[in-house]
N, C-alpha and C positions, 0 to 999 in steps of 0.2 A: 341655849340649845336651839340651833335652829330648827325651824318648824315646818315641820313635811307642807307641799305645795302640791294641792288637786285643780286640775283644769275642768270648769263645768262647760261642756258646750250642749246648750238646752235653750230652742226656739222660745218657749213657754214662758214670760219673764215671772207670772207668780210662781210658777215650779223653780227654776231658775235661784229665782231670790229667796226663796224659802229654804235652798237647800244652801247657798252662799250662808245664810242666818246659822245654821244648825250646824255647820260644818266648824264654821270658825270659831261660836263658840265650846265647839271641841277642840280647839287649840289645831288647826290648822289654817294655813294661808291658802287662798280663793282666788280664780279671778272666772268672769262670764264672758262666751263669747256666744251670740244667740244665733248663728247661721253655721254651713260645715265649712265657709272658706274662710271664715273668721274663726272659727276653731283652729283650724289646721293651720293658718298664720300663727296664733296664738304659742301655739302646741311648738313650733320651729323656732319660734324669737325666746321660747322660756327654758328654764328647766323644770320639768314635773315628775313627782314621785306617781302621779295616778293622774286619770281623764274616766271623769265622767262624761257619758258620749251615747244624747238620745239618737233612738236611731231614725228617727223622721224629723230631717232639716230642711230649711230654705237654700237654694243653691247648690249645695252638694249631701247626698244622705250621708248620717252616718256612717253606713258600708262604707262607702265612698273615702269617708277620711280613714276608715279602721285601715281599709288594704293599703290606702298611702303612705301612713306612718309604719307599716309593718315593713314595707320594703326596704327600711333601714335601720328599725329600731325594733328589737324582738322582746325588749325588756321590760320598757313603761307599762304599769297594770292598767288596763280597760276596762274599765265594767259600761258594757251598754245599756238604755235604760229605755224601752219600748211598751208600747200599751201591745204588743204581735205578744201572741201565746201559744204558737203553732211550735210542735216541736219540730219540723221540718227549719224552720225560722233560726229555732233556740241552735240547731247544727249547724246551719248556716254562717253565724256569725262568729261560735266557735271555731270554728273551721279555720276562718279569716283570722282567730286570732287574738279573739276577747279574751278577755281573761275569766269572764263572768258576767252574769247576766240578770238582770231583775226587773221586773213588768209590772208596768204601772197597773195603778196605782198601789202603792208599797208604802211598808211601815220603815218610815225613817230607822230605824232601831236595826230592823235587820239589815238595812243600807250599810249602818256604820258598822255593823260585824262583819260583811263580804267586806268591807274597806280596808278595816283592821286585819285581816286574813289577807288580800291580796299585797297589802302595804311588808307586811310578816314575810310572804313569800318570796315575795320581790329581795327584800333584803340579804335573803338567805342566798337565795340566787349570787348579788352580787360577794357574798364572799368567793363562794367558787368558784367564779366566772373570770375564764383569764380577759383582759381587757388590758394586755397589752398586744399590736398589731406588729407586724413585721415584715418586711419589703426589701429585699437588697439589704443595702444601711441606713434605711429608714426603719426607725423607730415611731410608733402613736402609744404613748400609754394614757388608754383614754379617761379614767381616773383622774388625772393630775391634768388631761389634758394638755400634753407634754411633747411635741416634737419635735425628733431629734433624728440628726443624721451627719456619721462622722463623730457623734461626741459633740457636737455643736448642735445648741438648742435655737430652735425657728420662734419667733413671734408672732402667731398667725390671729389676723379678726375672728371671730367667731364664725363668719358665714365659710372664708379660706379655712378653716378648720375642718369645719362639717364635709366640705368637699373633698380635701383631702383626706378626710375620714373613711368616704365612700368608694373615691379608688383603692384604697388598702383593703378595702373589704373586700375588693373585684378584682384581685391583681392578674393582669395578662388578659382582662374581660376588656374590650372593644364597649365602649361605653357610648349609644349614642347623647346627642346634645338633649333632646327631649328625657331620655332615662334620666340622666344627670337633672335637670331642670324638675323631674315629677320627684324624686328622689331626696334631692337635697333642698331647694324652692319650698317643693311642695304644692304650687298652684301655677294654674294656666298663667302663662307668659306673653298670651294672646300670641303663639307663635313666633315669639321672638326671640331668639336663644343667643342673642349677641352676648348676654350677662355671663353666658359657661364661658364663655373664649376670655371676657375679660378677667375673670375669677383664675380662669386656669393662669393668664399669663402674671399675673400678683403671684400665684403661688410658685412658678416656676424662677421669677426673679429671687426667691426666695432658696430652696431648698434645691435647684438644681444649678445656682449660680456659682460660673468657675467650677463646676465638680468634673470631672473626669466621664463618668456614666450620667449621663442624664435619663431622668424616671419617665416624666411625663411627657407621654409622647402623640403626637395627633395623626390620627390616619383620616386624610384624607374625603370630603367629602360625608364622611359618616360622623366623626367625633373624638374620643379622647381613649386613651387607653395608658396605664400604669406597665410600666415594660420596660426593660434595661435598653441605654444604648449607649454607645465608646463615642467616644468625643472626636471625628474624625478629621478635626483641624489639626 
């Protein structure tokens, strides 16, 4: 049986590691990232069932990573974990997206019941949740993570994945390079967005090669956009 995977991002390494101790040996997989840009790296290169996600970091706060990962991911359960007790606070971060919320200092016990319940949730969710995407004759069934177009299935890296994930989510949306970059990335690229142009032209070798309508299409000066066009050679 595989084993449900929580991401801890928590500055504090004795909080950290104590909660790393307690978690796994309740029979889940762990990993620690102790800053918010090391989290949110973390959070993009893995798969997670749940992130635990204090909300005063080094580098970027929690807020910070919470509204970055929501911009593409509405599913992964949050629970934030703050010493703040202000209920203005507690809305705040709901707002944004948490799933739930608990303030330090807390009894491990009711940690792992909000877990247990948002982990419950979450699953329930994904049964009803269509998670298949649709574009033209593109197919994403993001499940199986599975693209297809024409009845011909694409082999895409995980990062070409994600990306063309996120144009189907935006279809006919004018996507700038920075969106794309905060989006799919996830962190400052110190300004450098040459990585969307080369990402896109991998994907475009791919799934608009030879086809008749080509998907991906670039406007100009701004960025990318998912949009039919007739092959006019």
């Amino acid at each position: 049986m595989t084993k449900e995977r929580i991401l801890i991002v928590e500055d504090e390494e004795n909080i950290a590691r104590v909660l790393q101790l307690e978690l796994e040996f309740e029979g889940y997989e762990t990993e620690i990232a102790y800053t918010g840009t090391e989290g949110l790296i973390k959070y993009r290169e893995g798969e997670w069932n749940l992130l635990l996600l204090d909300w005063m970091l080094p580098k970027m706060s929690g807020l910070d990573v919470l509204k970055r990962i929501r911009t593409s991911d509405t599913s992964t359960p949050v629970i934030l974990l703050t010493a703040k007790n202000d209920v203005k606070d507690k809305v705040a971060a709901l707002d944004l997206g948490a799933n739930d919320y608990v303030t330090k200092p807390f009894d491990f016990e009711e940690l792992l019941a909000r877990i247990r319940v948002a982990l419950r949730f979450s699953k329930k969710e994904e049964k009803v949740e269509q998670d298949v995407y649709r574009y033209s004759d593109l197919t994403i069934t993001h499940q199986l993570r599975e693209v297809k177009r024409n009845d011909q299935v694409f082999d895409l890296t995980p990062r070409e994945y994600d990306l063309l994930l996120y144009f189907i989510k935006h279809p006919k949306q004018v996507l700038t390079r920075e969106q794309i970059l905060d989006a799919v990335w996830g962190f400052d690229y110190f300004g450098d967005t040459n990585v969307v142009d080369v990402y896109v032209r991998y994907i475009r070798k791919k799934i608009d090669f030879e086809q008749q309508v080509t998907l991906l299409q670039t406007v100009r000066g701004v960025g990318y956009v998912l949009k039919e066009k007739e092959d006019e050679t």
